[in-house]
MARBANU-332644 format. One record per residue (C-alpha): z, y, x; residue in three letters. Coordinates in steps of 0.5 Angstrom, whole numbers, padded with zeros to 4 digits, always signed. Each point is the difference from the previous one (the first is absolute). Example, Ala and Ser with C-alpha at 12.3 -4.5 7.8 and 13.67 -1.06 7.14 Angstrom:
% MARBANU-332644
+0016-0009+0025ala/-0002+0007+0002ser/
This chain:
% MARBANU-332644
-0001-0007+0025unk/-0003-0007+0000unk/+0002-0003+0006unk/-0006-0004+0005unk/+0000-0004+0005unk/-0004+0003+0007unk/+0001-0006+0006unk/-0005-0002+0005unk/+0000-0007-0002unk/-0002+0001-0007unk/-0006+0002+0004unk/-0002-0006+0004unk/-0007-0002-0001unk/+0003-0007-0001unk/+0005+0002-0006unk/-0006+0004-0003unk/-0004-0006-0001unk/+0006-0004-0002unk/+0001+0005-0007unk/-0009+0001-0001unk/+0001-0008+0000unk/+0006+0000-0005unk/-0002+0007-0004unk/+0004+0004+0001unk/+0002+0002-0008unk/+0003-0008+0002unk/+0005+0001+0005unk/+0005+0004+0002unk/+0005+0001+0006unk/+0007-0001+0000unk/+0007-0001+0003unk/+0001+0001+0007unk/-0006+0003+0002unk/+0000+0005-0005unk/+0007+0001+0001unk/+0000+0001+0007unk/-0006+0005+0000unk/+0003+0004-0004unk/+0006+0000+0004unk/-0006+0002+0007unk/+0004-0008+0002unk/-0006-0006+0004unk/-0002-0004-0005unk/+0001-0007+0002unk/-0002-0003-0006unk/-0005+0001-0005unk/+0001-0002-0007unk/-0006-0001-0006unk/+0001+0000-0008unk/-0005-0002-0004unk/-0002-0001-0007unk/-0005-0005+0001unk/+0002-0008+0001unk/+0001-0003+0006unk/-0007-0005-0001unk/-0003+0007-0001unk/+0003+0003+0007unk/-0003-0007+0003unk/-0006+0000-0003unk/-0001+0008+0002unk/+0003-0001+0007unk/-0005-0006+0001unk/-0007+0002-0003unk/+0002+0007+0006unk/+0001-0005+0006unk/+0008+0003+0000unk/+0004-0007+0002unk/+0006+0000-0004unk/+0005-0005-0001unk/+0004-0002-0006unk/+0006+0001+0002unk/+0004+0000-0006unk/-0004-0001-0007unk/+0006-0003-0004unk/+0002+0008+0000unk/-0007+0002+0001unk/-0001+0002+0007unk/-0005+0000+0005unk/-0001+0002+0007unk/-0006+0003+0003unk/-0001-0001+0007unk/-0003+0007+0003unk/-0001+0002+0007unk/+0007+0005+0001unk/+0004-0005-0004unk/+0001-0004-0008unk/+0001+0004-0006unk/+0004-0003-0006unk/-0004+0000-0006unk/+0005-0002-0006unk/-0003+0000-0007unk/+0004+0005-0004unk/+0006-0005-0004unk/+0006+0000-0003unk/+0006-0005-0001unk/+0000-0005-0005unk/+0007-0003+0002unk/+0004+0000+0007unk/+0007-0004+0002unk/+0002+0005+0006unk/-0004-0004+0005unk/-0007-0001-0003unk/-0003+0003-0005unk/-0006-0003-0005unk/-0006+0006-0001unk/-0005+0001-0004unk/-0006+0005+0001unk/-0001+0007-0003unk/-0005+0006+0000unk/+0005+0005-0001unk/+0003+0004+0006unk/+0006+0003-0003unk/+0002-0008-0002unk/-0001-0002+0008unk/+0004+0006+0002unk/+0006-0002-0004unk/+0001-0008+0003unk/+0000+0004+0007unk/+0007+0001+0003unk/+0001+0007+0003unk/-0002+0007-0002unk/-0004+0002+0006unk/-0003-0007+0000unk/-0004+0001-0007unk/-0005+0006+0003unk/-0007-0002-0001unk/-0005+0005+0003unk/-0008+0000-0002unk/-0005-0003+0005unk/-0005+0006-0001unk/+0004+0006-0002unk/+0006-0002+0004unk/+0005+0002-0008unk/+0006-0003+0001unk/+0003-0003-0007unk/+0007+0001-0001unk/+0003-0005-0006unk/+0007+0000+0002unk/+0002+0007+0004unk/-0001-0003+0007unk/-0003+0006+0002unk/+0006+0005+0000unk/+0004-0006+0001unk/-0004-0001+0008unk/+0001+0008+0001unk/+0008-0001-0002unk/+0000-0006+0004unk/+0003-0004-0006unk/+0000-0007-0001unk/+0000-0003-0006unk/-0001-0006-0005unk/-0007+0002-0005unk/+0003-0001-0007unk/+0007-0004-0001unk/+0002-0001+0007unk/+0005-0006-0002unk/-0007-0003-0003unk/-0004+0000+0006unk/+0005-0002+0004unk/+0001-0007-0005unk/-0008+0000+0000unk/+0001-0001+0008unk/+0007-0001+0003unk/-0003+0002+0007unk/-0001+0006-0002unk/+0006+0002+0001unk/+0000+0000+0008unk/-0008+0003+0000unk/+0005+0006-0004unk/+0004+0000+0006unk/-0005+0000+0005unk/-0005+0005-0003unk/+0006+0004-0002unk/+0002-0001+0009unk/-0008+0002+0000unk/-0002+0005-0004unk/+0007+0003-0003unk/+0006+0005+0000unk/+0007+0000-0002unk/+0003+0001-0006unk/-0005-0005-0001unk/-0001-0002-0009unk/+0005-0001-0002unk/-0002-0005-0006unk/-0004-0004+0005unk/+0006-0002+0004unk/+0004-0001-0005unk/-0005-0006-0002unk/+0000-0002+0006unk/+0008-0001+0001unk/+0000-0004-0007unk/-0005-0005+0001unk/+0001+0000+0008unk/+0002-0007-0001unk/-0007-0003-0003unk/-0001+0001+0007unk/+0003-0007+0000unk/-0006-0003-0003unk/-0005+0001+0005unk/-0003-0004+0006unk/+0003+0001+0006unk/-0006+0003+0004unk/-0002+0006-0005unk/+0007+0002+0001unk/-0001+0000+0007unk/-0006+0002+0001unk/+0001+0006-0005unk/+0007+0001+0004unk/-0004+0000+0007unk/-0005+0005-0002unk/+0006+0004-0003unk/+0003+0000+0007unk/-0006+0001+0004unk/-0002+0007-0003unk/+0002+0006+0004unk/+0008+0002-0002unk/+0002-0005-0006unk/+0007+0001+0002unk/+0002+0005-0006unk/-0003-0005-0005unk/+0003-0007+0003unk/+0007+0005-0001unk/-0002+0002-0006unk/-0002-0008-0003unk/+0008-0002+0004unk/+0002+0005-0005unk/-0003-0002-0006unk/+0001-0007+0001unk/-0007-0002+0002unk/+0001-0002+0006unk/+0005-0005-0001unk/-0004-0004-0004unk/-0005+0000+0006unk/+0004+0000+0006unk/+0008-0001-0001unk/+0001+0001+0007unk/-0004+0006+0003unk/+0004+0006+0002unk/-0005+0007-0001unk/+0003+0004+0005unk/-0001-0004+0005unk/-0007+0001-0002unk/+0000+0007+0000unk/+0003+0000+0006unk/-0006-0005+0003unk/-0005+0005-0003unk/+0003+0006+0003unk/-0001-0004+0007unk/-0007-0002-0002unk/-0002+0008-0001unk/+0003+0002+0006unk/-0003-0004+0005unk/-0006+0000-0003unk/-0002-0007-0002unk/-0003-0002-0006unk/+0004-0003-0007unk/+0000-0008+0000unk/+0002-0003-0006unk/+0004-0006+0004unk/+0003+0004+0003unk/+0003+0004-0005unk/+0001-0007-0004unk/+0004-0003+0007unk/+0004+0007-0001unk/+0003+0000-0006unk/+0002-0007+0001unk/+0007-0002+0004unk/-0001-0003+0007unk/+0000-0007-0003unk/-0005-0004+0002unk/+0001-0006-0005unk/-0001+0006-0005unk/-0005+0003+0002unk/-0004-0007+0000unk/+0003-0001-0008unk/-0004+0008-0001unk/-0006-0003+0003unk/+0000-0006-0004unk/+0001+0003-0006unk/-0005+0005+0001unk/-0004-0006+0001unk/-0002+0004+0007unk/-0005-0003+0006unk/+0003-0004+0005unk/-0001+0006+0005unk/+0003+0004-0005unk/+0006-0004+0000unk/+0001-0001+0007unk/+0000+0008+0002unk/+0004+0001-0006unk/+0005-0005+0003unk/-0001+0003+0007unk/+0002+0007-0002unk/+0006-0003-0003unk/+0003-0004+0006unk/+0001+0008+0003unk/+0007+0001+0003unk/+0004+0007+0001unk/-0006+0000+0007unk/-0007+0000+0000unk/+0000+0001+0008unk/-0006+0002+0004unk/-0006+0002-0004unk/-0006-0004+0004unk/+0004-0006+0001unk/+0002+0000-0007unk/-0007+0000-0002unk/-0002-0005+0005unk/+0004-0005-0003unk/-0001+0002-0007unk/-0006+0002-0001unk/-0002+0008-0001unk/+0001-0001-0007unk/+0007-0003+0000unk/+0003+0004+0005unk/-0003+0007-0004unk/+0005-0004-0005unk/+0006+0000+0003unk/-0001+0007+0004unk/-0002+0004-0006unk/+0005-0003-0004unk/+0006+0001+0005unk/-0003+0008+0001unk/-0002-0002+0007unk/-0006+0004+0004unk/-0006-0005+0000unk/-0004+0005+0004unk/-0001-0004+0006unk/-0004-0005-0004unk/-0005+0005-0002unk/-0006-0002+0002unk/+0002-0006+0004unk/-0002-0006+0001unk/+0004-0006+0001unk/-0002-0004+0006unk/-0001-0006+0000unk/+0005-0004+0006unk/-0005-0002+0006unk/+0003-0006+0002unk/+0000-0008-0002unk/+0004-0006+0000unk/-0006-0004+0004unk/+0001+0006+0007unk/+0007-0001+0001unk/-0001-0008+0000unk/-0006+0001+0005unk/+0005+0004+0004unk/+0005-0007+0001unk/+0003+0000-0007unk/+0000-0006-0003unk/-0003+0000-0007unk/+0006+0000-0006unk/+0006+0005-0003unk/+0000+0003+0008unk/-0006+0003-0001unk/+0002+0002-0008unk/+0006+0003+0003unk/-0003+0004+0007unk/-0005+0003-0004unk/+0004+0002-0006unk/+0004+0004+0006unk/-0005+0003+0003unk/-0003+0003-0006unk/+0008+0002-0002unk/-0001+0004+0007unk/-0007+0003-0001unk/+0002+0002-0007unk/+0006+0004+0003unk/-0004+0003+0005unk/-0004+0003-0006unk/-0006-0005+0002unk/-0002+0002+0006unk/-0007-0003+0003unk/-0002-0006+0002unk/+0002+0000+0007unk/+0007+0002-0001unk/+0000-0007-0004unk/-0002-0004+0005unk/+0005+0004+0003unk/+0006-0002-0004unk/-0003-0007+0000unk/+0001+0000+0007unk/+0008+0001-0001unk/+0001-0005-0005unk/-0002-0006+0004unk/+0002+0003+0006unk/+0007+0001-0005unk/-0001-0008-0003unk/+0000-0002+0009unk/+0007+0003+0001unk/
């Protein structure tokens, strides 16, 4: 039985016009959103191949009034710009030559050729734009009801083709997969684990974050220490303390974060955690909430003024982390201290440290108090003058 794709967003009038303007007997769809279709999942992305050159797509593009970029013409992508979002429109292609990190192509017209340079079974799915027919080359179909990630071909080839590919089969293993998982696959993974040496530092950590932002990656980080994987990327992480963060996270109904993930497989180090955020080329603020987390000590204390200090993001880290209930921040806002320097001057306090250290212990007393309103501010004002006369 031939299998098709149904899905509302093939019926989007702004995607019918986009196949019209390219031809429909020149273009496919393919990778996730055929995959995610088939599987009843949202479909975020959605992906063309094509047999025509990328001046080709242009000129079509253009002569229908479709805006569209040329985001990538060196490996034969363009982008038109629609009303629901981009669509990727990428020449069909194969490679010519590859070292691990980049690879030289050269265009094709052949769909099974372009199928074979893919990575993943059930990532090389093309579907007719008119009739729905998907076009199976390499077994993706019953590999997406079996849950089974594997490499198309020799997977040790694809992975020397491409180096990261070895981390985007952990995060689509975390993703779409089950236990046992290929074994073939995971074999090639430990072997070339350490051509994963050879990469940039920021696509090991981008693909590291979007591993640990899925819903439960904790399984397959065990699985990559196991292997010997995750030594390469992260000598220092501690697996079970992520499993034990993602529990937490589960049962108080609060959403995956990747950072927070990362902080927990971490030791509470937090010159290391700044060499992780350095190494993983990660943003400034990145770093500093990576480091925040790891100055946590054996107590978070009391949630709201955790959070008044920290920030909400940095004391959901340290709660979550320490299996802490967090539910009091639920919902609440952090207040902002109603109080300033210039008010205490005004009440006969000459301007200087005095000032800094009277109201650094009202808002030490406001914040004990659980943030009481703002009289009861002026109140506790009141005491610590009445305090510095004695």
């Amino acid at each position: 039985m031939t299998e098709r794709l149904d899905a509302d967003w093939l019926r989007r009038p702004e995607i019918r016009r986009l196949i019209a303007t390219l031809g429909p007997e020149n273009a496919r769809f393919v990778g996730g959103a055929v995959r995610d279709t088939l599987l009843g999942l949202p479909v975020k992305d959605i992906d063309m191949a094509t047999t025509l050159l990328p001046d080709a797509v242009i000129a079509r593009l253009d002569a229908a009034g479709i805006r569209n970029v040329p985001t990538g013409l060196d490996h034969g992508t363009v982008t038109a710009i629609l009303p629901s979002g981009s669509v990727e429109i990428t020449t069909l292609r194969h490679d010519v030559s590859t070292d691990g990190r980049r690879a030289t192509i050269a265009f094709a017209s052949d769909w099974r050729e372009d199928a074979a340079r893919r990575d993943f079974t059930i990532n090389a799915l093309y579907a007719d734009p008119e009739s729905g027919e998907v076009f199976d080359y390499f077994g993706g179909l019953p590999d997406l009801a079996g849950r089974t990630v594997r490499f198309i071909g020799d997977a040790r080839q694809r992975i020397r083709e491409d180096h990261l590919r070895i981390l985007r089969y952990f995060r689509f293993q975390a993703r779409f997969g089950t236990q046992p998982a290929d074994k073939t696959s995971e074999e090639a993974c430990t072997e070339l684990a350490a051509t994963l040496k050879g990469l940039s530092r920021e696509r090991v950590g981008m693909e590291t974050l979007n591993l640990l932002g899925l819903p439960d990656p904790a399984p397959t980080v065990h699985r990559m220490a196991e292997l010997g994987v995750l030594a390469v990327i992260l000598p220092e992480a501690d697996p079970q303390a992520l499993s034990a963060l993602v529990a937490a996270e589960k049962r108080q109904g609060i959403a995956p974060d990747p950072i927070r993930r990362l902080a927990a497989l971490l030791p509470p180090q937090v010159p290391l955690a700044e060499q992780v955020a350095a190494r993983f080329r990660m943003s400034g603020a990145q770093k500093k909430r990576l480091a925040t987390a790891a100055a946590r000590g054996d107590e978070c204390g009391e949630p709201r003024a955790l959070a008044y200090r920290l920030g909400m993001d940095g004391a959901l880290d340290r709660l979550l982390i320490a299996g802490a209930d967090a539910s009091s921040l639920t919902g609440w806002e952090i207040p902002r201290f109603p109080l300033k320097g210039g008010e205490i001057v005004a009440r006969g306090v000459g301007a200087g440290p005095e000032v800094a250290r009277i109201l650094r212990r009202v808002e030490d007393r406001w914040i004990a108090e659980g943030f009481p309103d703002r009289e009861r501010v002026t109140a506790i004002l009141d005491a610590e003058l009445a305090d510095r006369l004695r």
